[in-house]
N, CA, C and O atoms as a printed pandas DataFrame, in Angstrom:
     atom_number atom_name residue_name chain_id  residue_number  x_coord  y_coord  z_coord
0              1         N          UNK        A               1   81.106  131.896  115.743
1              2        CA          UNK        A               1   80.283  131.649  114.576
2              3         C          UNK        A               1   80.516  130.246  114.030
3              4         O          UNK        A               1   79.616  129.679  113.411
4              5         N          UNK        A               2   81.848  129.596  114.267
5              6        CA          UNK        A               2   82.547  128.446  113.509
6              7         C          UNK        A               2   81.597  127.225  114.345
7              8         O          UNK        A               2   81.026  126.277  113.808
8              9         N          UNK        A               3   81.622  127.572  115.851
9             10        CA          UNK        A               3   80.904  126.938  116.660
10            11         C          UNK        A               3   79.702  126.817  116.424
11            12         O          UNK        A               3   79.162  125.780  116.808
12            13         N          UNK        A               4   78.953  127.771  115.763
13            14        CA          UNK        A               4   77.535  127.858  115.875
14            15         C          UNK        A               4   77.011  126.684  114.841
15            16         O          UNK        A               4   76.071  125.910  115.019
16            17         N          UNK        A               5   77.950  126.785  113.641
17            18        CA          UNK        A               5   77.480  126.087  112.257
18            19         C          UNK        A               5   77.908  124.845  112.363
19            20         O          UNK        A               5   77.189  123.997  111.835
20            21         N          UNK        A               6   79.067  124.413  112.999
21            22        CA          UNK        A               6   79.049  122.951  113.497
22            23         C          UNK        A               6   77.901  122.472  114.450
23            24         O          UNK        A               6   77.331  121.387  114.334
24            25         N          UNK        A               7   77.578  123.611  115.606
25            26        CA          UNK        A               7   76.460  122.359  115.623
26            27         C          UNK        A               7   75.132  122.174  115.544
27            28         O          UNK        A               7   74.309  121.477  116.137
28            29         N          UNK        A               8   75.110  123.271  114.324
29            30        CA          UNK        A               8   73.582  123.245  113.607
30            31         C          UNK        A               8   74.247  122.062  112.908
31            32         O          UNK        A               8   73.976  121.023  113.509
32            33         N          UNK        A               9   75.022  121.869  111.847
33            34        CA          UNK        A               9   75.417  120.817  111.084
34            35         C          UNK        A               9   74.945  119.039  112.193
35            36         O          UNK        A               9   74.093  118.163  112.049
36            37         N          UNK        A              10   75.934  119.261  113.093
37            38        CA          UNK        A              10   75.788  118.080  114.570
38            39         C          UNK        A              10   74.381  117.851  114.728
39            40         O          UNK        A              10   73.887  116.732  114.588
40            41         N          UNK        A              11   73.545  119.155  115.092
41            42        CA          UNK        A              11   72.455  119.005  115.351
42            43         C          UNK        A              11   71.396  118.433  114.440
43            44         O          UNK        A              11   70.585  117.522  114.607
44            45         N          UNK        A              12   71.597  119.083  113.622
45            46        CA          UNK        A              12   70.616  118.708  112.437
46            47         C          UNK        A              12   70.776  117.420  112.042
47            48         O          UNK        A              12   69.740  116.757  112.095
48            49         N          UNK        A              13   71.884  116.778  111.611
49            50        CA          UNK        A              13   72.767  115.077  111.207
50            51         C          UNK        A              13   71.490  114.163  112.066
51            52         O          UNK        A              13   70.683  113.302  111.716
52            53         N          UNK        A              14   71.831  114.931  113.483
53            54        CA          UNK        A              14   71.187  113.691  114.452
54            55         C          UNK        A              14   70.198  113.790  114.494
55            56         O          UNK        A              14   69.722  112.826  115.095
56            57         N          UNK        A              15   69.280  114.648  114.092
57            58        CA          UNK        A              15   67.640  114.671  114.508
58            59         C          UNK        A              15   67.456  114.068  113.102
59            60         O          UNK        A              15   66.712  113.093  113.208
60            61         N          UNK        A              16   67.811  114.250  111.924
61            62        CA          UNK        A              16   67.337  113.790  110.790
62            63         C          UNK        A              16   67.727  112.651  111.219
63            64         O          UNK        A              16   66.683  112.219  111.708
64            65         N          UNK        A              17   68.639  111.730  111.403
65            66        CA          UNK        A              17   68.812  110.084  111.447
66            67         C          UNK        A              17   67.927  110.064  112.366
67            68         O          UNK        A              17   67.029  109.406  111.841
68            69         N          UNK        A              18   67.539  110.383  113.516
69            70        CA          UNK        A              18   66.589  109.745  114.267
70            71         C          UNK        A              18   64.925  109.748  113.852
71            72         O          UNK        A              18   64.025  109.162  114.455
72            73         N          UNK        A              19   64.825  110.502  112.768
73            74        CA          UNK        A              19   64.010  110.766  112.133
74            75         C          UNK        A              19   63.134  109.307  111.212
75            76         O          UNK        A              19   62.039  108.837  110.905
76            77         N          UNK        A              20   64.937  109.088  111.099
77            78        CA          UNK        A              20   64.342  108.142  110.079
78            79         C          UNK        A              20   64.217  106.528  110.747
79            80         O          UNK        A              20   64.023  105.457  110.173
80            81         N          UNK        A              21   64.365  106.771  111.845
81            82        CA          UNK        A              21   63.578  105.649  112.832
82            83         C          UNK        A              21   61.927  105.444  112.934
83            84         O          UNK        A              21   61.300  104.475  113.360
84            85         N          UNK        A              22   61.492  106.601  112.435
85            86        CA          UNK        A              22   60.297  106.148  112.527
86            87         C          UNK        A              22   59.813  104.993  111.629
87            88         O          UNK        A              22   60.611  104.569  110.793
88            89         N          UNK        A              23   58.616  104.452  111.714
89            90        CA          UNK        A              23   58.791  103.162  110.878
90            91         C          UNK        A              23   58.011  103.876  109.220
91            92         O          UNK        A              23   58.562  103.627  108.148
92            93         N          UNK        A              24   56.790  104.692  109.282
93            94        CA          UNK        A              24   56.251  105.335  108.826
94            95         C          UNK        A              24   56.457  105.960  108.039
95            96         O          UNK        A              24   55.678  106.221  107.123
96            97         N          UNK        A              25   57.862  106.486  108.213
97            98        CA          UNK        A              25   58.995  107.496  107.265
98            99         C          UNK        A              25   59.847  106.823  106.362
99           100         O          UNK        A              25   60.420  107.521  105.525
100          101         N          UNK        A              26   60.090  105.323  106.366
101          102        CA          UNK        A              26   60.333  104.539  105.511
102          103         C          UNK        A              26   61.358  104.601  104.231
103          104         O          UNK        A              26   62.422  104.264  103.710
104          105         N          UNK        A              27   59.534  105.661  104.147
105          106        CA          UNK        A              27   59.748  105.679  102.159
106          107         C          UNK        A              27   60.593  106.816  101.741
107          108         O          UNK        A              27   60.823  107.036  100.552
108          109         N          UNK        A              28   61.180  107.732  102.958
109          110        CA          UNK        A              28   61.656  108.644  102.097
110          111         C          UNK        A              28   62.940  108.687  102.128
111          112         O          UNK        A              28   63.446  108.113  103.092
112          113         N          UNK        A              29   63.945  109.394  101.067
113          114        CA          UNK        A              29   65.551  109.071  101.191
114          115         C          UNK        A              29   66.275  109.325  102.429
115          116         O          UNK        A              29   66.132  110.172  103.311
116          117         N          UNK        A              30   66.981  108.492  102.281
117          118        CA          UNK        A              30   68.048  108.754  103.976
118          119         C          UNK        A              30   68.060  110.372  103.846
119          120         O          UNK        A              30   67.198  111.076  104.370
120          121         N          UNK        A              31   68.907  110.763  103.249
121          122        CA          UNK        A              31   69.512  111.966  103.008
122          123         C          UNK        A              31   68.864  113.300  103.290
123          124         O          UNK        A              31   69.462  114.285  103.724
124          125         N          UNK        A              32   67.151  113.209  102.903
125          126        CA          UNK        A              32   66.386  114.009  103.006
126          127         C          UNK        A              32   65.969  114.412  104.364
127          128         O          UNK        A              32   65.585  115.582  104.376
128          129         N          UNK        A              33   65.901  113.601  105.945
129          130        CA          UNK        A              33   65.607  114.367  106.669
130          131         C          UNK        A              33   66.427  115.039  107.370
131          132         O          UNK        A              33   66.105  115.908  108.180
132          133         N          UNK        A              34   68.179  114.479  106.956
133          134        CA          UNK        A              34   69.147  114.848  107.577
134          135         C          UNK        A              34   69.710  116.474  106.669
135          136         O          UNK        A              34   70.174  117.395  107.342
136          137         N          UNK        A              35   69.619  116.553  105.652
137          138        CA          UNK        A              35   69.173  117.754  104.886
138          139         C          UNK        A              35   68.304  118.710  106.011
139          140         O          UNK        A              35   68.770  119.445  106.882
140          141         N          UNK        A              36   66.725  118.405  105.643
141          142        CA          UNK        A              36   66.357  119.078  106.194
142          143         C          UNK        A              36   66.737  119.416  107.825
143          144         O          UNK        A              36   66.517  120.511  108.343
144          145         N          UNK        A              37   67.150  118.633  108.296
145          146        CA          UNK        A              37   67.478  119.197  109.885
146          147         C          UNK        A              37   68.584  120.184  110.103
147          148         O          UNK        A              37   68.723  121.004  111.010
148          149         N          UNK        A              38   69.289  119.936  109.135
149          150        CA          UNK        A              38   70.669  120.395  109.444
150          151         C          UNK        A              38   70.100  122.828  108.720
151          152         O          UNK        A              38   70.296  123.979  109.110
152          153         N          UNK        A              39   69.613  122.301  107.915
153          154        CA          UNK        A              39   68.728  123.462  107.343
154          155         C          UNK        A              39   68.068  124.181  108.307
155          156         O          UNK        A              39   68.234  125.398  108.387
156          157         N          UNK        A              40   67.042  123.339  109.351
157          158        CA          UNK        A              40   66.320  123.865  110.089
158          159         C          UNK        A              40   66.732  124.080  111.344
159          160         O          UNK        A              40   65.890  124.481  112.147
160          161         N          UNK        A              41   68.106  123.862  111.785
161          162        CA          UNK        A              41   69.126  123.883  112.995
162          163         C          UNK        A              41   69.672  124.939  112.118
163          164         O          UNK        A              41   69.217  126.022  112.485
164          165         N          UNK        A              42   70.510  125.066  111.049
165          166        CA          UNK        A              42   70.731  126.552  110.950
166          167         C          UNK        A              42   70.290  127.847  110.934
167          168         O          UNK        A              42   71.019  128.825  111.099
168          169         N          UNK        A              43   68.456  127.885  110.629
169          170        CA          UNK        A              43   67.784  128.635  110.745
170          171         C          UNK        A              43   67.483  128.958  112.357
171          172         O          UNK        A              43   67.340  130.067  112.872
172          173         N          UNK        A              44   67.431  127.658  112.988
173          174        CA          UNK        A              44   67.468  128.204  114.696
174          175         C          UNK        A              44   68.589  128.624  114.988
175          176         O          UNK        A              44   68.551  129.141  116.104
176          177         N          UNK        A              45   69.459  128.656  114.590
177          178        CA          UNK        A              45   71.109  129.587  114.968
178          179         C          UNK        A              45   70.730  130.836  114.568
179          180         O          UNK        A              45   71.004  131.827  115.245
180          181         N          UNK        A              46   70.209  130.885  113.676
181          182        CA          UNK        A              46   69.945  132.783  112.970
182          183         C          UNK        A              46   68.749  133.483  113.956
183          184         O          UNK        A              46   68.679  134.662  114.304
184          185         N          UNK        A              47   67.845  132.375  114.285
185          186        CA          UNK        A              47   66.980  133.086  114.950
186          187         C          UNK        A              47   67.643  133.536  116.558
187          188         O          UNK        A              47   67.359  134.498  117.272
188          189         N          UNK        A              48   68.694  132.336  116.781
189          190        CA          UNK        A              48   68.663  133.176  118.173
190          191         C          UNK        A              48   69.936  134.091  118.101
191          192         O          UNK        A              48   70.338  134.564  119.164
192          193         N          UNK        A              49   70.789  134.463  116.619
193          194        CA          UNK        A              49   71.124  135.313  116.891
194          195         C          UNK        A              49   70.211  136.704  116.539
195          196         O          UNK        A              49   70.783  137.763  116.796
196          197         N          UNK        A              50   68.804  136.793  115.959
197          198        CA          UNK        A              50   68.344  138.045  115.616
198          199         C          UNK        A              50   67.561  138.262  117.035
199          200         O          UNK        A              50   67.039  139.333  117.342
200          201         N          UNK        A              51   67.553  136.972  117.941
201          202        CA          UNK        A              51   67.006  137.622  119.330
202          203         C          UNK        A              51   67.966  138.512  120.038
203          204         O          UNK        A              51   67.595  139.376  120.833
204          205         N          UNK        A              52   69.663  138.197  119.620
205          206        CA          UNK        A              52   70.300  138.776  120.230
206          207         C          UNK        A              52   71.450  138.191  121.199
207          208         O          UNK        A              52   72.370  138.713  121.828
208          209         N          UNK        A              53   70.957  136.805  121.026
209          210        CA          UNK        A              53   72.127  136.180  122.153
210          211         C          UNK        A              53   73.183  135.695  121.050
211          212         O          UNK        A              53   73.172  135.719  119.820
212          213         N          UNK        A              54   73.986  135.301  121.888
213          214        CA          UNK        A              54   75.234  134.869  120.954
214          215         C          UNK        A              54   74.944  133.080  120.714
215          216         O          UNK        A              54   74.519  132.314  121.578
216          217         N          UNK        A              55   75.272  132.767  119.452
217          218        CA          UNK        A              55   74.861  131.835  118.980
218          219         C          UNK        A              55   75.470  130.536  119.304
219          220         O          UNK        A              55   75.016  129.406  119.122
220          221         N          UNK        A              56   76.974  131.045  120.000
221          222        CA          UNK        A              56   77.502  129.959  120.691
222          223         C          UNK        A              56   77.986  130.076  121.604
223          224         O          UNK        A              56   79.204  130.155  121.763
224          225         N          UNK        A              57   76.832  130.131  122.751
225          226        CA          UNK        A              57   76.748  131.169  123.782
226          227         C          UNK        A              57   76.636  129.745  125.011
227          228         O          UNK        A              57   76.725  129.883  126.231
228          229         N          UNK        A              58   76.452  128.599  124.366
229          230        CA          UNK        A              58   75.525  127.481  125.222
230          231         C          UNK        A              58   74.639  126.568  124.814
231          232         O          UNK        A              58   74.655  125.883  123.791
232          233         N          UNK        A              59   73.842  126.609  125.713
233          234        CA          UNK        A              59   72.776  125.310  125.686
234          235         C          UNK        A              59   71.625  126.250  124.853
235          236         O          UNK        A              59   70.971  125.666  123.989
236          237         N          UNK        A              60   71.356  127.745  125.104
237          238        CA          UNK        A              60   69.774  128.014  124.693
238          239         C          UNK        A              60   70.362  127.998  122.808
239          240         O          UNK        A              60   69.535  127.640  121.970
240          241         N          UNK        A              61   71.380  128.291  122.482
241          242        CA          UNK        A              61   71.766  128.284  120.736
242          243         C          UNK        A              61   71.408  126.697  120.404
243          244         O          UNK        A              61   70.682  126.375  119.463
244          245         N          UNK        A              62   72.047  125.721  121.352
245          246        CA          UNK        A              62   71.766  124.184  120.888
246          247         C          UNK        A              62   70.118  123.619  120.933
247          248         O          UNK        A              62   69.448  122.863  120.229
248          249         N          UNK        A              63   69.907  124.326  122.013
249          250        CA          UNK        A              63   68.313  124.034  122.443
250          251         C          UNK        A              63   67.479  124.064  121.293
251          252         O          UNK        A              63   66.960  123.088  120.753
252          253         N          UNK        A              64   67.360  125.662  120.844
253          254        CA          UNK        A              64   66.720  126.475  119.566
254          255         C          UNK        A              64   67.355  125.850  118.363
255          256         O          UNK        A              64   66.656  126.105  117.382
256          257         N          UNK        A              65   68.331  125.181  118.072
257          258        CA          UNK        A              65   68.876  124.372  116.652
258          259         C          UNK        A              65   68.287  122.618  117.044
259          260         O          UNK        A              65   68.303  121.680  116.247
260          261         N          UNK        A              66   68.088  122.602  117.633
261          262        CA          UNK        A              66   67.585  120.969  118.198
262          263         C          UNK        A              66   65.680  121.154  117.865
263          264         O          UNK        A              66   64.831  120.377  117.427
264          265         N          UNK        A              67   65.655  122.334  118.257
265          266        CA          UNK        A              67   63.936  122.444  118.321
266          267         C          UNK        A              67   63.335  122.400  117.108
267          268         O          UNK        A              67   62.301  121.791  116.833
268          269         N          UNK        A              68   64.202  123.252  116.179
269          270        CA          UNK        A              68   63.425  123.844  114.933
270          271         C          UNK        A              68   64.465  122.593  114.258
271          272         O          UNK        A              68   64.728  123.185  113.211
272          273         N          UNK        A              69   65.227  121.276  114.148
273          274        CA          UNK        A              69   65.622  120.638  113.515
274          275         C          UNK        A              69   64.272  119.769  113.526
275          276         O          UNK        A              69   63.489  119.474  112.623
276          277         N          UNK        A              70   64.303  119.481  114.862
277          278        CA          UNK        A              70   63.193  118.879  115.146
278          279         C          UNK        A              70   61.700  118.944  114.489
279          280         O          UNK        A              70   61.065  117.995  114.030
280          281         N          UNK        A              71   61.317  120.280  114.563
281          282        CA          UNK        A              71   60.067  120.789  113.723
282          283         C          UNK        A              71   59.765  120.352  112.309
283          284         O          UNK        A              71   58.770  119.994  111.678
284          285         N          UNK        A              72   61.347  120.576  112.034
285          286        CA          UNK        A              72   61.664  120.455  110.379
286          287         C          UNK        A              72   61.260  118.855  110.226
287          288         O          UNK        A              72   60.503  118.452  109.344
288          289         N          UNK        A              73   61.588  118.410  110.748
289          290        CA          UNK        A              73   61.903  116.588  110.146
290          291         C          UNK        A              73   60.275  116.659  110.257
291          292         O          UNK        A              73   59.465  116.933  109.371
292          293         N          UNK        A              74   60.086  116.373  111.433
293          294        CA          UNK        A              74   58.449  116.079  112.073
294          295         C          UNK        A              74   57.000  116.450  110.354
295          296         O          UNK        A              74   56.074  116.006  109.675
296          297         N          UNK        A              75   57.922  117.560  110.619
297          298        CA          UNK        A              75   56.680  118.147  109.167
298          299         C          UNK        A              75   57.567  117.719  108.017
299          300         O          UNK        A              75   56.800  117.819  107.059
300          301         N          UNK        A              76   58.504  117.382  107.638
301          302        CA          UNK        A              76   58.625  116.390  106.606
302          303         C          UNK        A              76   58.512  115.237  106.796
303          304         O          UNK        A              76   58.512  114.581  105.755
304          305         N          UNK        A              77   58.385  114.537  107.927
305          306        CA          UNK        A              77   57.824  112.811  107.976
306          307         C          UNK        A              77   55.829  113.027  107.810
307          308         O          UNK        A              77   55.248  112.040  107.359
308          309         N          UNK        A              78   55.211  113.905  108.070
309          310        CA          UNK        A              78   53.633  113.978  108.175
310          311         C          UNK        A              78   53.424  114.115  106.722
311          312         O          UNK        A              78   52.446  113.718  106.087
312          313         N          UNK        A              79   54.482  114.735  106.272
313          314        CA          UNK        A              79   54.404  115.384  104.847
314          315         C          UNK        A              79   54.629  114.148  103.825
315          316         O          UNK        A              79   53.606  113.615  103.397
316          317         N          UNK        A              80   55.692  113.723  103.462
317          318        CA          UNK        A              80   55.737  112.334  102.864
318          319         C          UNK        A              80   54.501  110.857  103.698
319          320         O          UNK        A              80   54.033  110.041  102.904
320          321         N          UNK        A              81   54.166  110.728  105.098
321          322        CA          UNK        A              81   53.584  110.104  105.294
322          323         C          UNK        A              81   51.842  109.933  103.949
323          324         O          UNK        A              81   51.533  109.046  103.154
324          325         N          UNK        A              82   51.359  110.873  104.219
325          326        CA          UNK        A              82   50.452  111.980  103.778
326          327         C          UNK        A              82   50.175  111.517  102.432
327          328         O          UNK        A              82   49.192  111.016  101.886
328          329         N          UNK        A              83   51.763  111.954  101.937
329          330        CA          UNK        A              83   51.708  111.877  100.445
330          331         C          UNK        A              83   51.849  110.325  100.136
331          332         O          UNK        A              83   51.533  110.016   98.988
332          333         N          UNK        A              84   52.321  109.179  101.065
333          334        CA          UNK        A              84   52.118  107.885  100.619
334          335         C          UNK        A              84   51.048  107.291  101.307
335          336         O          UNK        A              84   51.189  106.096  101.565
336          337         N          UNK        A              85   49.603  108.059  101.807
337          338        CA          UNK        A              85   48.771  107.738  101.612
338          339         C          UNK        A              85   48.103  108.208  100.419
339          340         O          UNK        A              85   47.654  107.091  100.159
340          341         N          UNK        A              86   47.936  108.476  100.066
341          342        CA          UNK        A              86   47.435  109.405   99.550
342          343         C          UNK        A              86   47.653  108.793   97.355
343          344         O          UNK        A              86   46.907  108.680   96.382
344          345         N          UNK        A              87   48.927  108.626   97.628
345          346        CA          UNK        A              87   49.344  107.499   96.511
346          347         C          UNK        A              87   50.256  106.374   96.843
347          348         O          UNK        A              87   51.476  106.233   96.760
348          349         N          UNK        A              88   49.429  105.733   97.183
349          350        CA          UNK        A              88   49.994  104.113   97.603
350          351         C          UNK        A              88   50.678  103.552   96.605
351          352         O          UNK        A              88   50.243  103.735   95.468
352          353         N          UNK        A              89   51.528  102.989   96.733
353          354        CA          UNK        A              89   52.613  102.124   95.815
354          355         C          UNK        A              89   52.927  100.886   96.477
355          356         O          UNK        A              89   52.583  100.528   97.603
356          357         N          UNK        A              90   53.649  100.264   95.600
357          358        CA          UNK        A              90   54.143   98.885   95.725
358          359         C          UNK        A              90   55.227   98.825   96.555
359          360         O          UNK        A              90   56.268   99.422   96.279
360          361         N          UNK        A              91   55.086   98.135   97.597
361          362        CA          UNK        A              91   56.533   98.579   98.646
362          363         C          UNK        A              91   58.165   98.017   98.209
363          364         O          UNK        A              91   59.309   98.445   98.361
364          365         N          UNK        A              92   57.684   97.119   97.744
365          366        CA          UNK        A              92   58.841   96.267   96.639
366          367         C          UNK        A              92   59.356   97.016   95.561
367          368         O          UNK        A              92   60.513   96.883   95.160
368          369         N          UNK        A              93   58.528   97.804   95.073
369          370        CA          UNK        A              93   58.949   97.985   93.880
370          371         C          UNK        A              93   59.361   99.621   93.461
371          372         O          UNK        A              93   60.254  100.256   92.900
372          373         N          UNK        A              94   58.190   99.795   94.077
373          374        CA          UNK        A              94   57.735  101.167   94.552
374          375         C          UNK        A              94   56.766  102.282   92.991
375          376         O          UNK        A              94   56.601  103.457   92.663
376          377         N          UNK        A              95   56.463  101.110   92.596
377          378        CA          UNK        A              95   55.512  101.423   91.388
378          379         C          UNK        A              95   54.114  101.755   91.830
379          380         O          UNK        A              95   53.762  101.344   92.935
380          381         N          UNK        A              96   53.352  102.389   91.162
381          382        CA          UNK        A              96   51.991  102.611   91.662
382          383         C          UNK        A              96   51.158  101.147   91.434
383          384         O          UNK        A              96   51.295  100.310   90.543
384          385         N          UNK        A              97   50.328  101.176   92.489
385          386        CA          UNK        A              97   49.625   99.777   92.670
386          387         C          UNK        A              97   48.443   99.769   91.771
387          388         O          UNK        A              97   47.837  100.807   91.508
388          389         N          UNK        A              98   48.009   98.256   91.154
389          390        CA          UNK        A              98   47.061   98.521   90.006
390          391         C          UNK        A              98   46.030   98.359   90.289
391          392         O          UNK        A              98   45.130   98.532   89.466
């Protein structure tokens, strides 16, 4: 189990920083996609233990915490993208533009 939550934690860390490579994603806090990954890598640990396998069983527990970390960021970078179209601001400043 100790195994499992380290590397949803591992997992999640790294998909959120790579996350924030996109150029697009910019605007939103460091912190936030690595949050969310690490969230959505623990939820893929739960799911593959309610399939039944053991959660730190291997590659398919890391696979399924990599996937749904993955999912997670993806729809929070479309999601903030979205929303800074949507209300454009000042990139400097980050005030709404007049």
């Amino acid at each position: 189990m100790l195994a499992g939550l380290i590397s949803a934690v591992v997992a999640g860390t790294v998909v959120g920083l790579a996350g924030r490579l996109v150029p697009r994603w910019r605007n939103v806090p460091v912190w936030l996609p690595m949050v969310i990954g690490v969230v959505a890598a623990l939820a893929g640990s739960l799911a593959v233990r309610a399939v039944g396998a053991e959660p730190s069983g291997g590659g398919s527990s890391v696979a399924m915490q990599l996937f749904f970390a993955a999912v997670g960021v993806v729809t929070m970078g479309a999601m903030a993208a979205r929303r800074a179209a949507l209300h454009p601001s000042d990139p400097l400043t980050g005030r709404p533009a007049r």
